[in-house]
DRENDO-1510 file (C-alpha; in Angstrom, 1 decimal, always signed):
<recs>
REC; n; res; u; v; w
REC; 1; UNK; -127.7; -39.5; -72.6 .
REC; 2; UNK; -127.9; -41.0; -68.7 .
REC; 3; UNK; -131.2; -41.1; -67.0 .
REC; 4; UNK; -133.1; -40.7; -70.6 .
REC; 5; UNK; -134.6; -42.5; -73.6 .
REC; 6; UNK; -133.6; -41.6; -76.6 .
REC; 7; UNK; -136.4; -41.2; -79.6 .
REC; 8; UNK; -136.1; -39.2; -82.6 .
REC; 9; UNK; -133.5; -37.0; -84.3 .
REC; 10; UNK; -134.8; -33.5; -85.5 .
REC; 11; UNK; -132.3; -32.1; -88.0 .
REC; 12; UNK; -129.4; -34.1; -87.3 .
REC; 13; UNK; -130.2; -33.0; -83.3 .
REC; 14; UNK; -130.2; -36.9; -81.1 .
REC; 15; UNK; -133.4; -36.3; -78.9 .
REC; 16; UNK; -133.8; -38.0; -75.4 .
REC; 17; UNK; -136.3; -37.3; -73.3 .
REC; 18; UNK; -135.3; -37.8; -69.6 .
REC; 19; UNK; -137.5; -40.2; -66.9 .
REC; 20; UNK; -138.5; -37.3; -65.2 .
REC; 21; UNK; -140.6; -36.2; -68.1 .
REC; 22; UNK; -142.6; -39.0; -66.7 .
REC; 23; UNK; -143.7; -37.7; -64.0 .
REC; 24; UNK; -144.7; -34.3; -66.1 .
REC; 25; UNK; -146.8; -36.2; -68.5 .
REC; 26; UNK; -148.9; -37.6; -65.7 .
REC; 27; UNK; -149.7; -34.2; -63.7 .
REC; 28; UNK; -150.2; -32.5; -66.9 .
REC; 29; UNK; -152.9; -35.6; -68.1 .
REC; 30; UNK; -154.2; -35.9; -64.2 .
REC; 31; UNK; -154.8; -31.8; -64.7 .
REC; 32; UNK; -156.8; -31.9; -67.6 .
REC; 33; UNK; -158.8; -34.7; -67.1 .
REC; 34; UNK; -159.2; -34.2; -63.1 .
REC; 35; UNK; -160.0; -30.9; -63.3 .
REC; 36; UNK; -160.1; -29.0; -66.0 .
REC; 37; UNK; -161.5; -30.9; -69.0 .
REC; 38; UNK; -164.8; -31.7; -66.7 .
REC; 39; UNK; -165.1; -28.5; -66.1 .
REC; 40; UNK; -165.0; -27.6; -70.3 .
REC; 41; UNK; -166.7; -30.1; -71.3 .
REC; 42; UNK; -169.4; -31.3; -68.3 .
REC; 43; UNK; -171.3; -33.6; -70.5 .
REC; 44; UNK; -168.3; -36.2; -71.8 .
REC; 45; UNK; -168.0; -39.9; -70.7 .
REC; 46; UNK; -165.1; -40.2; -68.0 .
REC; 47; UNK; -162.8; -41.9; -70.7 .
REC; 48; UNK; -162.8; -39.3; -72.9 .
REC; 49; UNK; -161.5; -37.0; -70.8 .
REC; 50; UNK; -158.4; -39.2; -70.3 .
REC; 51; UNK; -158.0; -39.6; -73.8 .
REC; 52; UNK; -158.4; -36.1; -74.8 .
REC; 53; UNK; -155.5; -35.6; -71.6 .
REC; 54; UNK; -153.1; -38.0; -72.6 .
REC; 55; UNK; -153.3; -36.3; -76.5 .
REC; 56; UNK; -153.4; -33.1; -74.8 .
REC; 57; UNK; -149.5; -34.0; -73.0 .
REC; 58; UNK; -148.1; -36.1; -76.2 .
REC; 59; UNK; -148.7; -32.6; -78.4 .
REC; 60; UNK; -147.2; -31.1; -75.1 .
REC; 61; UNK; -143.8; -33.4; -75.3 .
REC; 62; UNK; -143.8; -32.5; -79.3 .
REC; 63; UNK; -144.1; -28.8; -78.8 .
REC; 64; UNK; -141.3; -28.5; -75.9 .
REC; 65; UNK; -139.1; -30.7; -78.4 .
REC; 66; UNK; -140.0; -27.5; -81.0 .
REC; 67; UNK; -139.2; -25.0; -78.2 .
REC; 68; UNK; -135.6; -26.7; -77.5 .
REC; 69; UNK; -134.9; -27.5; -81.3 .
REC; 70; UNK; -135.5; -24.1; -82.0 .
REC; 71; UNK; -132.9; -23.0; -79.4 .
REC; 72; UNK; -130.0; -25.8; -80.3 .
REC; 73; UNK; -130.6; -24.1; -84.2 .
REC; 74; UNK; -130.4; -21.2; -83.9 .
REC; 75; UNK; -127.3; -21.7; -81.4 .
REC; 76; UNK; -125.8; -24.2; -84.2 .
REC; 77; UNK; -126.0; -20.6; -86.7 .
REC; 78; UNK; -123.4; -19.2; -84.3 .
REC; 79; UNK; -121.2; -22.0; -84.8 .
REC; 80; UNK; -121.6; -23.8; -81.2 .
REC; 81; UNK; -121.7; -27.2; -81.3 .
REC; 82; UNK; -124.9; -28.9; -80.6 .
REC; 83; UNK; -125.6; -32.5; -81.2 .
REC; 84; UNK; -128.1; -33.4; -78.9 .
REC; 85; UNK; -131.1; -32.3; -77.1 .
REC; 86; UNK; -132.1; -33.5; -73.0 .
REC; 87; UNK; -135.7; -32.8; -72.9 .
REC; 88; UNK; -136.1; -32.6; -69.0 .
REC; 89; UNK; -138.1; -29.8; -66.8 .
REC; 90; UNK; -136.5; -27.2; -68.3 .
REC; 91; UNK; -135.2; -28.6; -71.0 .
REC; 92; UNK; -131.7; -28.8; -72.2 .
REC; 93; UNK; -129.3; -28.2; -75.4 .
REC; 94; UNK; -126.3; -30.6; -75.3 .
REC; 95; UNK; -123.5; -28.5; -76.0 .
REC; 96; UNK; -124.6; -25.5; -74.4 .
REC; 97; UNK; -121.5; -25.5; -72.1 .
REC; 98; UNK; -119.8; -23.9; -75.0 .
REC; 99; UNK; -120.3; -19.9; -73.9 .
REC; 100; UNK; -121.7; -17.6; -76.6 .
REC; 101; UNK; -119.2; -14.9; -77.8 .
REC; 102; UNK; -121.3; -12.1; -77.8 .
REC; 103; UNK; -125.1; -10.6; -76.1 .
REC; 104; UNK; -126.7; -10.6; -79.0 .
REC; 105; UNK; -126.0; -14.4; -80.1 .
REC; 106; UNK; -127.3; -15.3; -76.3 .
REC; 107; UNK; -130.2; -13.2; -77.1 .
REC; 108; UNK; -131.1; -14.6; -80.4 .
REC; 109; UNK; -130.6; -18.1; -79.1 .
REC; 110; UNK; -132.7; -17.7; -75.5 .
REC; 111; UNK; -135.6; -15.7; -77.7 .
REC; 112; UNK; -135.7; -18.3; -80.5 .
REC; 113; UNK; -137.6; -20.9; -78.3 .
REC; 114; UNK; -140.8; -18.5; -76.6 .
REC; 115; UNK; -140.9; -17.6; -79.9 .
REC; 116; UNK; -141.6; -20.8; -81.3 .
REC; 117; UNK; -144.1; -21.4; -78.5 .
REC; 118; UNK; -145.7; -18.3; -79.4 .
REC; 119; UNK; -146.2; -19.0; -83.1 .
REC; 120; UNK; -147.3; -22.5; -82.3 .
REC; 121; UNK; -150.0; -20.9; -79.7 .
REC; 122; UNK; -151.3; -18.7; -82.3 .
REC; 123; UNK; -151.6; -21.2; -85.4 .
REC; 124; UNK; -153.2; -23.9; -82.9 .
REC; 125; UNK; -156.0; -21.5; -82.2 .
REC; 126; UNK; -156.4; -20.7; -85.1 .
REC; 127; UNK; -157.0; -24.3; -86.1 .
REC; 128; UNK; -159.6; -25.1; -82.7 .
REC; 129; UNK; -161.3; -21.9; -84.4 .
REC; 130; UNK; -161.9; -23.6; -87.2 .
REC; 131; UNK; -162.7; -27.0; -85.5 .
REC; 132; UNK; -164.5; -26.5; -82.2 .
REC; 133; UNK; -167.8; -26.2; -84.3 .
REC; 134; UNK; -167.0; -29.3; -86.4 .
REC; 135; UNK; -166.2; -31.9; -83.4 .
REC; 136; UNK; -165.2; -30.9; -79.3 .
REC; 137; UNK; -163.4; -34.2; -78.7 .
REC; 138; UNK; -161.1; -33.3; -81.7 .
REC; 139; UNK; -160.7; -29.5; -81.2 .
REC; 140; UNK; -160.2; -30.2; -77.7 .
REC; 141; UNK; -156.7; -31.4; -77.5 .
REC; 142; UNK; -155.6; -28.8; -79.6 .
REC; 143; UNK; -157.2; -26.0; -77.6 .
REC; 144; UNK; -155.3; -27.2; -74.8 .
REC; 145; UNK; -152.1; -27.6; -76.5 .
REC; 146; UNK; -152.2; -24.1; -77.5 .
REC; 147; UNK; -153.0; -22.5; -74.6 .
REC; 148; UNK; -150.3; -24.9; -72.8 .
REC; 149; UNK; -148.2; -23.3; -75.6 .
REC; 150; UNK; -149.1; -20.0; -74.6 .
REC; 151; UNK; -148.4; -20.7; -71.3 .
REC; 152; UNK; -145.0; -22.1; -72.1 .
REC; 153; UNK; -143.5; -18.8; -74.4 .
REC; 154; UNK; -145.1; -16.9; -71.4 .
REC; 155; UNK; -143.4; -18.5; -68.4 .
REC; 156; UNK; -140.2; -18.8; -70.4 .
REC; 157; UNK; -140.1; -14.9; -70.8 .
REC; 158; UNK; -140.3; -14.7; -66.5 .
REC; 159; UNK; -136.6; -13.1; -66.1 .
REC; 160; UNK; -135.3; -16.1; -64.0 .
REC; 161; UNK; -132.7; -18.1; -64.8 .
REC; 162; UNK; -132.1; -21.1; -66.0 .
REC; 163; UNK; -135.4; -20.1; -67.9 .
REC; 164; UNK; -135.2; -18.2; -71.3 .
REC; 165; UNK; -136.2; -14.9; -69.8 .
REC; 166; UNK; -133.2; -15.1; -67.2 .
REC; 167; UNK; -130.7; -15.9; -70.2 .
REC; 168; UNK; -132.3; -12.7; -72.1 .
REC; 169; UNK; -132.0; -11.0; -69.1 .
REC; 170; UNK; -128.3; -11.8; -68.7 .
REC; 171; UNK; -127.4; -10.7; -72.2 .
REC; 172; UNK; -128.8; -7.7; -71.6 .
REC; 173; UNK; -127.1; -7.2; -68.7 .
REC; 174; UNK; -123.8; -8.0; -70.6 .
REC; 175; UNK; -124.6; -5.8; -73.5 .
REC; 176; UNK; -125.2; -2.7; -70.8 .
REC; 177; UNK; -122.3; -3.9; -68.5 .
REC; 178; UNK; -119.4; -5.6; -71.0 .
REC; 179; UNK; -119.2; -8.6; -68.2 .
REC; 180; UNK; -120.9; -11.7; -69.1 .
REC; 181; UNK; -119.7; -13.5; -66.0 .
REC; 182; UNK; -121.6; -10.5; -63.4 .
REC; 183; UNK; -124.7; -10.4; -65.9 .
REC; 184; UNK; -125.0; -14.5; -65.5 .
REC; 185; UNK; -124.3; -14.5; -61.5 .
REC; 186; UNK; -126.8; -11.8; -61.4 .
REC; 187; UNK; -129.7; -13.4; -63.5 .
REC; 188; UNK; -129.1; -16.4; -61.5 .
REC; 189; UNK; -129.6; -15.0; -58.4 .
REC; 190; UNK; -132.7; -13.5; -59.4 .
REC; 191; UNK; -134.0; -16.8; -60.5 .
REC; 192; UNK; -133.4; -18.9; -57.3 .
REC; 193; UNK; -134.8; -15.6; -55.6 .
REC; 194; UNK; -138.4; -16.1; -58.0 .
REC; 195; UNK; -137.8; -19.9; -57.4 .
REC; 196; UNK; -138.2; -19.3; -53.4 .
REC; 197; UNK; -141.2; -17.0; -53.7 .
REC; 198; UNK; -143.1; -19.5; -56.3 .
REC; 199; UNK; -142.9; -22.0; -53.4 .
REC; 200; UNK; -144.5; -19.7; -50.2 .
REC; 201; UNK; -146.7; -18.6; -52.8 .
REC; 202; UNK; -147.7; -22.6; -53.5 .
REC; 203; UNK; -148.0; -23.3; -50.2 .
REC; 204; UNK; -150.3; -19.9; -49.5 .
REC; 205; UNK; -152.3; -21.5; -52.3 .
REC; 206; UNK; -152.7; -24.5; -51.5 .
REC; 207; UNK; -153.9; -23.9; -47.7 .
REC; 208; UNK; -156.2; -20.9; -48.9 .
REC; 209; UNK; -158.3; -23.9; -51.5 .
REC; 210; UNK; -156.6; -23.7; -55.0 .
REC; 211; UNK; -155.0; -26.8; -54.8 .
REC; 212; UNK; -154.2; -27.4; -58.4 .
REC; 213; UNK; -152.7; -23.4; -59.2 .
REC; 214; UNK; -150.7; -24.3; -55.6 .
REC; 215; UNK; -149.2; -27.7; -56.5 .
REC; 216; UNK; -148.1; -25.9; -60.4 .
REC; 217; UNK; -146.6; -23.0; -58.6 .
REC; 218; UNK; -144.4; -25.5; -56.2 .
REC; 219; UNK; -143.1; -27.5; -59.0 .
REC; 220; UNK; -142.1; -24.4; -61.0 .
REC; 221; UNK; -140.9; -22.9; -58.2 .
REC; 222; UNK; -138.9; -25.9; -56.7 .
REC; 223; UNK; -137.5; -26.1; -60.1 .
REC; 224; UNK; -136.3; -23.0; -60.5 .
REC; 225; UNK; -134.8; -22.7; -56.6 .
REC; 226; UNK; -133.4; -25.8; -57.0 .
REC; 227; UNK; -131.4; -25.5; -60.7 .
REC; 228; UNK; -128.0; -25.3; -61.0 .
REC; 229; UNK; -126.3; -21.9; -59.7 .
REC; 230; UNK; -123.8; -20.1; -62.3 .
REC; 231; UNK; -120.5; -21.5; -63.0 .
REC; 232; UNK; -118.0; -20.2; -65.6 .
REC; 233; UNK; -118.7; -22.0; -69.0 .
REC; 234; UNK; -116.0; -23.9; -70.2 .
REC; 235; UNK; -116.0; -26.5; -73.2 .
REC; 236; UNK; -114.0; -28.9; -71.4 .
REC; 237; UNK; -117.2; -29.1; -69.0 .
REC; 238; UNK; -119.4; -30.8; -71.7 .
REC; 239; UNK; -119.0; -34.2; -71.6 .
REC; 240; UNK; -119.9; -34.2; -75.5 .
REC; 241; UNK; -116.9; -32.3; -76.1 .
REC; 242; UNK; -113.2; -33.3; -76.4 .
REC; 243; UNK; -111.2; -31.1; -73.9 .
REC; 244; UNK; -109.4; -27.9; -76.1 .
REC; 245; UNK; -112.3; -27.9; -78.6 .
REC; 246; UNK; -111.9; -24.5; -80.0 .
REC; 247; UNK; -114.8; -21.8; -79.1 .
REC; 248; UNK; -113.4; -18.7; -81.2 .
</recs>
């Protein structure tokens, strides 16, 4: 895996976690303790707020791990082969390359990760509920982690690709139009197109006073105007692949 470290293996699935991640981790932890943690919580020493940040983005890294396993699983059930996952911005599933041969597998496989997000959102709240009375430097991370989870099934479900919500968009598209290849160069298109307007609307957001909402809705929207653009799938495109590895 170039440009990454490597860390842990989740059922049989190599993890690395790219240096970009880096960067993440710090405007997540410079978020929460910056702004919104003082904000909470008015009456904490300064350090706790950066310790409470930096647990915050660890259960962060652990639940986008989740989110991607859950994708590379449920993609292995369908018989593609999927040996590694490249946590990066919008995290990757090494093996991917091989394409899906039907809607419905793409649509299983794209909705498996939100979902995951989803549950995780729901059964961290339910444990803050429980906590919050007990201690707020404890139940504080995880309230944050599960509305960051929230956060993350939600934005995944935006119809752009490379996100989850374009790739459910597409096989929908194929299901309703038989052509995989149109449904893919159209949920691409639509996702550069969201991409573009995430950055005016960053910039509009930044000049009107909401720095922090501006700055978030620039790097999502860079990231999503600046991904790759469709190309036929082909196995002998995945480096982790010998060339003629079978995909039927």
């Amino acid at each position: 895996m170039r440009g990454a470290v490597r860390t842990v293996t989740i059922a049989r699935l190599r993890v690395g976690i790219h240096y970009g991640w880096l960067g993440i981790l710090a405007l997540v932890t410079w978020s929460l303790a910056g702004v919104f943690l003082p904000q909470e919580y008015p009456d904490w020493p300064g350090w706790l707020y950066w310790l409470s940040a930096g647990t915050a983005a660890l259960l962060l890294l652990w639940s986008s791990l989740l989110h991607e396993a859950a994708h590379a699983l449920v993609g292995r059930r369908f018989g593609r082969p999927m040996p590694a996952i490249m946590l990066f911005a919008l995290g990757e599933q090494i093996g991917a390359g091989v394409p899906y041969r039907s809607a419905r597998q793409e649509l299983l496989t794209a909705a498996a990760g939100p979902a995951v997000s989803l549950v995780l959102a729901g059964l961290l709240f339910d444990i803050t509920t429980i906590m919050h009375p007990l201690s707020g430097p404890l139940a504080a991370p995880l309230n944050v982690a599960a509305l960051v989870n929230l956060l993350l099934g939600l934005l995944n479900l935006i119809p752009a690709f490379p996100l989850d919500g374009g790739r459910i968009a597409a096989a929908l598209i194929w299901r309703a139009t038989g052509s995989r290849e149109r449904a893919a160069r159209l949920a691409s298109a639509l996702g550069h197109g969201i991409g573009y307007f995430l950055v005016f609307a960053g910039v509009f957001l930044v000049l009107s006073g909401l720095v922090l909402t501006g700055i978030w809705a620039l790097f999502i929207g860079w990231l999503l105007g600046t991904a790759p653009r469709f190309r036929r799938e082909r196995p002998d495109e995945d480096a982790n692949l010998p060339p003629g590895t079978p995909i039927a």
